[in-house]
TIMI-670160 format. One record per residue (C-alpha): residue number from 1; residue in one letter; chain; y, x negated, z negated. Coordinates in steps of 0.05 Angstrom, whole numbers, m for minus. Layout:
N
<rec pos="NUM" code="a" unit="A" y="Y" x="X" z="Z"/>
...
This chain:
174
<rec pos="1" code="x" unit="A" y="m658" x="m821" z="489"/>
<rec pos="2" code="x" unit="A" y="m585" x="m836" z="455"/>
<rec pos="3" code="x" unit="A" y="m580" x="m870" z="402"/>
<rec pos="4" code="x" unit="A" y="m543" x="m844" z="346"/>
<rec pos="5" code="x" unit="A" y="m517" x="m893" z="297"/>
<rec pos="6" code="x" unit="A" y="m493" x="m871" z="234"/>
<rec pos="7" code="x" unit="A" y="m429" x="m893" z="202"/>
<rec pos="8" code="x" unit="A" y="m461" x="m948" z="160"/>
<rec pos="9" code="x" unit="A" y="m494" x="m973" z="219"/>
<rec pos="10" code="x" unit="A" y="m428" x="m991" z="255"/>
<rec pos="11" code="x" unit="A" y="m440" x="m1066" z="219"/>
<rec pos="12" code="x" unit="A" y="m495" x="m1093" z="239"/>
<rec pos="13" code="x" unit="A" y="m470" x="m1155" z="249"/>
<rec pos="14" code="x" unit="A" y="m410" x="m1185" z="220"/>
<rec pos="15" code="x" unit="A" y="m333" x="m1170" z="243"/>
<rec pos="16" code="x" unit="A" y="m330" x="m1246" z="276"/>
<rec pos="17" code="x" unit="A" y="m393" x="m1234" z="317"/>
<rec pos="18" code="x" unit="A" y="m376" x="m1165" z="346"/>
<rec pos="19" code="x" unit="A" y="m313" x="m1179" z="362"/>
<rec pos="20" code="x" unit="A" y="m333" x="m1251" z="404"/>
<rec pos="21" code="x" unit="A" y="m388" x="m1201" z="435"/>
<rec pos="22" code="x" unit="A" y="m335" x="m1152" z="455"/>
<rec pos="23" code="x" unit="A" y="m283" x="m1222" z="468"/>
<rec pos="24" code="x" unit="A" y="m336" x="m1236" z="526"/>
<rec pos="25" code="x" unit="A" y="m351" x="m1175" z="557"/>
<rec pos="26" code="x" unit="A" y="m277" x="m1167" z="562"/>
<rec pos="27" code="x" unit="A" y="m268" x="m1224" z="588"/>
<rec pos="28" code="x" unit="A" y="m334" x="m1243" z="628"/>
<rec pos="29" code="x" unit="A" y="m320" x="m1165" z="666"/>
<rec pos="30" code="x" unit="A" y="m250" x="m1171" z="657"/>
<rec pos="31" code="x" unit="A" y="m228" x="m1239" z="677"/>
<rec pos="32" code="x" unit="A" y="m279" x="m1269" z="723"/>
<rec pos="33" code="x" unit="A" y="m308" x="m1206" z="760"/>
<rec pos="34" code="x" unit="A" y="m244" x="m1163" z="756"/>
<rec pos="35" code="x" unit="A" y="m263" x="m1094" z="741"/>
<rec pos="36" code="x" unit="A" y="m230" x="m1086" z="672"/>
<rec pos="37" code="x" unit="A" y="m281" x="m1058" z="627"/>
<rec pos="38" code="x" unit="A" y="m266" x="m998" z="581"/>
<rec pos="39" code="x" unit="A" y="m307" x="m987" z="521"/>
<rec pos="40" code="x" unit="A" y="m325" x="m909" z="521"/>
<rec pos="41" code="x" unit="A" y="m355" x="m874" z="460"/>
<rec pos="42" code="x" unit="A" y="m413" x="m827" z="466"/>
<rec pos="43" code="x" unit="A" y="m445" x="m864" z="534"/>
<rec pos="44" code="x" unit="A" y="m487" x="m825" z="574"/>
<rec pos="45" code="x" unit="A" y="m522" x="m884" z="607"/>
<rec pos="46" code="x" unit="A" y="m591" x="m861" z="577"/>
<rec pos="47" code="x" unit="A" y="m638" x="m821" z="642"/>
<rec pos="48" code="x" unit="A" y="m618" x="m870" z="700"/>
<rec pos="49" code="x" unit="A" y="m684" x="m879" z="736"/>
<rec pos="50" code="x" unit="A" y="m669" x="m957" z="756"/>
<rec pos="51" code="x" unit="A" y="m638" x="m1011" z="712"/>
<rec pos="52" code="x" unit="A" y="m635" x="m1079" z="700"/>
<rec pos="53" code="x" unit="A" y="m624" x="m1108" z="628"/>
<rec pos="54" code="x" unit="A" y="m623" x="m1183" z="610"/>
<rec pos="55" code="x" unit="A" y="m628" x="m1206" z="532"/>
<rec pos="56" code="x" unit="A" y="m603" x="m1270" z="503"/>
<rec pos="57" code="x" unit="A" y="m619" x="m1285" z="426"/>
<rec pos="58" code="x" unit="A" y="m570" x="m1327" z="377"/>
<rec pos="59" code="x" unit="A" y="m597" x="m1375" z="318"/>
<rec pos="60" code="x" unit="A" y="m539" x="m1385" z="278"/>
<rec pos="61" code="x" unit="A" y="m523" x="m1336" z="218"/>
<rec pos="62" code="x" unit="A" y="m545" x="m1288" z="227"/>
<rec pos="63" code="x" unit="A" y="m596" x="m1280" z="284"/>
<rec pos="64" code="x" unit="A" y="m582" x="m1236" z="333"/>
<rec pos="65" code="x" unit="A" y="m589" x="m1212" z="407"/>
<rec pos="66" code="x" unit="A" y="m553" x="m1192" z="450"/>
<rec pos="67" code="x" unit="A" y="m582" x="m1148" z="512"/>
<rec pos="68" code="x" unit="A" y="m547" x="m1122" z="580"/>
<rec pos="69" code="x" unit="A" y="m566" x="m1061" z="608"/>
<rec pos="70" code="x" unit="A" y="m533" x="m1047" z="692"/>
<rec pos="71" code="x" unit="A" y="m563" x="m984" z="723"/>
<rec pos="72" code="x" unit="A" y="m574" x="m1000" z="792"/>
<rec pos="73" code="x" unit="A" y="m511" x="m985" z="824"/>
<rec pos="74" code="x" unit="A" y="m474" x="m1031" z="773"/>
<rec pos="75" code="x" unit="A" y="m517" x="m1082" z="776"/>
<rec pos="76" code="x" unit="A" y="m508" x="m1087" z="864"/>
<rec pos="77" code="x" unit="A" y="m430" x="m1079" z="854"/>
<rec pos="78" code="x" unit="A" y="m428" x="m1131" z="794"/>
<rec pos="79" code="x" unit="A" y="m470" x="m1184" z="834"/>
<rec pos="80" code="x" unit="A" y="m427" x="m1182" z="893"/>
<rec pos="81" code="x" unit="A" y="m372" x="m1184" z="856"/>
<rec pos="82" code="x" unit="A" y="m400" x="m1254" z="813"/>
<rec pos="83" code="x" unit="A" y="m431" x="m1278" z="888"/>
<rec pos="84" code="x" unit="A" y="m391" x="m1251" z="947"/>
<rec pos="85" code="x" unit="A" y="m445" x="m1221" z="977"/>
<rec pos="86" code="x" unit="A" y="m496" x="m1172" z="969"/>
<rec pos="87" code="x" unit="A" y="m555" x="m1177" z="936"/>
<rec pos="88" code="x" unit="A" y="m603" x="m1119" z="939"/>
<rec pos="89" code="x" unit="A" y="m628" x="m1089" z="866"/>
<rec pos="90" code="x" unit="A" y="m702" x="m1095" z="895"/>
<rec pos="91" code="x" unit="A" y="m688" x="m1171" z="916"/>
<rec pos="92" code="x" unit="A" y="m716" x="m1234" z="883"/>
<rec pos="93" code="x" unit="A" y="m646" x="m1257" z="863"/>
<rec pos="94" code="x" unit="A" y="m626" x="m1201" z="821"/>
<rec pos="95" code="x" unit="A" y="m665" x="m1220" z="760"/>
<rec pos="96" code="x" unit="A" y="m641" x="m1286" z="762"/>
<rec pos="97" code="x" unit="A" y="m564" x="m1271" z="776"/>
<rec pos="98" code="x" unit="A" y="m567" x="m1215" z="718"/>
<rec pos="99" code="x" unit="A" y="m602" x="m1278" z="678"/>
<rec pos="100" code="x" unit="A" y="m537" x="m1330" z="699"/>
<rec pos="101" code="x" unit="A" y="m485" x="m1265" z="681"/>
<rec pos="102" code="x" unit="A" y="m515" x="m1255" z="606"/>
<rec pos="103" code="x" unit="A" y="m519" x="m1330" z="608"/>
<rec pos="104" code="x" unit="A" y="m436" x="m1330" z="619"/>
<rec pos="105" code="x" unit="A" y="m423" x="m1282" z="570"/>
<rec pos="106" code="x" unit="A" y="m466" x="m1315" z="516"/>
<rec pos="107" code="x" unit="A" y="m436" x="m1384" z="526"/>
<rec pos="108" code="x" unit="A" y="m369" x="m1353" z="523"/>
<rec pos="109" code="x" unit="A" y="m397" x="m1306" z="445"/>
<rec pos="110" code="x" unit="A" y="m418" x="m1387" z="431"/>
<rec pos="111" code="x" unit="A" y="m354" x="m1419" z="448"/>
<rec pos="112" code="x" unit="A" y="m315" x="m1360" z="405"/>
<rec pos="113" code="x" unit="A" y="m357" x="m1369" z="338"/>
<rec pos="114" code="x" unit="A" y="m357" x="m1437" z="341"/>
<rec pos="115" code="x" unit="A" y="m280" x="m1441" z="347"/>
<rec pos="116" code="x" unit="A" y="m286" x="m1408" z="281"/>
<rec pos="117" code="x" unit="A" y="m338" x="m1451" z="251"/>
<rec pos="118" code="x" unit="A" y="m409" x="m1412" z="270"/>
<rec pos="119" code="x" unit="A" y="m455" x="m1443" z="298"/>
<rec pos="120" code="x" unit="A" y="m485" x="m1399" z="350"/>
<rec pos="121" code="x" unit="A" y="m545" x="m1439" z="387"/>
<rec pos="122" code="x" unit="A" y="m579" x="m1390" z="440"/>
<rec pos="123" code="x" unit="A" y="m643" x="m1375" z="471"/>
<rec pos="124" code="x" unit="A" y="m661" x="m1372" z="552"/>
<rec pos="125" code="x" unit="A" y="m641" x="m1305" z="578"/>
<rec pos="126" code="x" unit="A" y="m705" x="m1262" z="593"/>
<rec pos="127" code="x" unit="A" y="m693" x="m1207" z="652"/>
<rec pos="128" code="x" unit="A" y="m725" x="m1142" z="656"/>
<rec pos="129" code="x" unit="A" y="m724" x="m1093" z="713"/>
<rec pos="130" code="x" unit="A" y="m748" x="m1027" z="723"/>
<rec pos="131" code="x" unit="A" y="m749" x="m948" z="720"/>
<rec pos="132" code="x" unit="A" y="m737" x="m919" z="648"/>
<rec pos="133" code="x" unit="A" y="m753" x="m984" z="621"/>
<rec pos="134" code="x" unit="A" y="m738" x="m1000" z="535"/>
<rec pos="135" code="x" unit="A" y="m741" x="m1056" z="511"/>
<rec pos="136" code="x" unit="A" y="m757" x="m1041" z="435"/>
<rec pos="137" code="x" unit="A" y="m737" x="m1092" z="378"/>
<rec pos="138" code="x" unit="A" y="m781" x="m1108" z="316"/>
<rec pos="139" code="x" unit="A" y="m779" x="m1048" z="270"/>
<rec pos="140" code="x" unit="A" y="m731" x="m1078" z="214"/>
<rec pos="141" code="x" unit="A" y="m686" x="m1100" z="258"/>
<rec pos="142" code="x" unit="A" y="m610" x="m1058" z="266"/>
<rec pos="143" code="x" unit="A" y="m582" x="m1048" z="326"/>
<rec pos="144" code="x" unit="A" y="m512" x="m1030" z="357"/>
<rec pos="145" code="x" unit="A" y="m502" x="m1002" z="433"/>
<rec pos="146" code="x" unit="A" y="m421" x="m1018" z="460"/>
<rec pos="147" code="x" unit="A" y="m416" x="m969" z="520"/>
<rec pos="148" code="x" unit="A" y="m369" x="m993" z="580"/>
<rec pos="149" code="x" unit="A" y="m339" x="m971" z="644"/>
<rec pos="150" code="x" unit="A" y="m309" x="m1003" z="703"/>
<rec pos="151" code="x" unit="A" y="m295" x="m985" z="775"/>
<rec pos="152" code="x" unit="A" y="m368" x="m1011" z="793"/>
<rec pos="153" code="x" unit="A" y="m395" x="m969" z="751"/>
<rec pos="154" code="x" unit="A" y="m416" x="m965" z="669"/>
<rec pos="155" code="x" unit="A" y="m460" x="m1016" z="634"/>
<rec pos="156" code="x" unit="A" y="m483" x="m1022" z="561"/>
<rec pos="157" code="x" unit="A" y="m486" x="m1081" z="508"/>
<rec pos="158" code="x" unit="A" y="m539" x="m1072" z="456"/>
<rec pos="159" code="x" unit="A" y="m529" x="m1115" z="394"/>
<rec pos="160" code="x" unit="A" y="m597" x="m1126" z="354"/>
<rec pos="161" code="x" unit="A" y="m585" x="m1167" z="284"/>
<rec pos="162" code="x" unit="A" y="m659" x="m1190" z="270"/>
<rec pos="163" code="x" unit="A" y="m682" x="m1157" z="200"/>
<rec pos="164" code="x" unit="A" y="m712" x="m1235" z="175"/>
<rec pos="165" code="x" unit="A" y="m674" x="m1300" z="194"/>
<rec pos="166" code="x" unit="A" y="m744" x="m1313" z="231"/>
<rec pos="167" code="x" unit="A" y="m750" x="m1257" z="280"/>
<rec pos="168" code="x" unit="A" y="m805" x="m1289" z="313"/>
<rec pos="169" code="x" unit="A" y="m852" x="m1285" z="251"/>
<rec pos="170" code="x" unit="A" y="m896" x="m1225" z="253"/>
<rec pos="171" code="x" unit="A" y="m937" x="m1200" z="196"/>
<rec pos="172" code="x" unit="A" y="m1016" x="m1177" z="198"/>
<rec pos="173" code="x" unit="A" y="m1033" x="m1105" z="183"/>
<rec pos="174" code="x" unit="A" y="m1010" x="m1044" z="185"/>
């Protein structure tokens, strides 16, 4: 299912963070893999049987994650493009190399806050794989989905600002 964000829901996190978010995705697709990534509006990435996504948390203010969704075709053209060979979707090294690309891309979002005094620390990347897989964020948390294409093929970012500054912290009841 698409989400559909309303207008007020187009800040979730603040101006500095989504644009070092989209900084790095231009630049982690653009410059090191190659493939110039376009941002399209109104994605219709939602229905592909086989994906990989990879999610990487920041504990600076605010908290936030960052997650990287490759349908399966994307995800075999975007690893041979990062290795220089293949590397079958199905394979033991996929999780791992979709783990070292979110990796990249959140030490570049790091490197761009703190050049304008953020701290950013951030978590270990934790890789998921499968058919019609979501990956569902604590209920009071808001969350953003950047659509992108590229000549391998269309990938998603989906930013989730955490609704407590400790997202781990769950409450008892109902």
């Amino acid at each position: 299912m698409a989400e559909t964000l309303s207008p007020s829901a187009a800040a979730v996190l603040p101006e500095a963070v989504e644009t070092a978010v989209r900084a790095a995705a231009a630049g982690f697709f653009g410059g090191h893999l190659g493939l110039d990534p376009a941002e399209v509006v109104g994605d219709s990435f939602d229905g592909h049987p086989a994906a990989i996504t990879a999610v990487i948390s920041f504990f600076g203010d605010p908290v936030f994650s960052v997650m990287l969704g490759l349908p399966e075709a994307t995800a075999v053209a975007v690893a041979e493009k990062f290795c220089g060979f293949e590397v079958p979707f199905d394979g033991p090294d996929m999780g791992d190399l979709v783990g070292e690309l979110v990796n990249v891309m959140a030490g570049e979002i790091t490197a761009r806050l703190e050049a304008g005094g953020k701290k950013a620390p951030m978590s270990l990347p934790t890789v998921a794989r499968g058919r019609n897989v979501e990956l569902l964020p604590p209920a009071d948390a808001r969350t953003e989905r950047l659509a992108y294409t590229t000549a391998a093929g269309g990938f998603w970012l989906k930013l989730v600002r955490a609704g407590s500054s400790h997202p781990g912290t769950r409450r008892s009841g109902l």
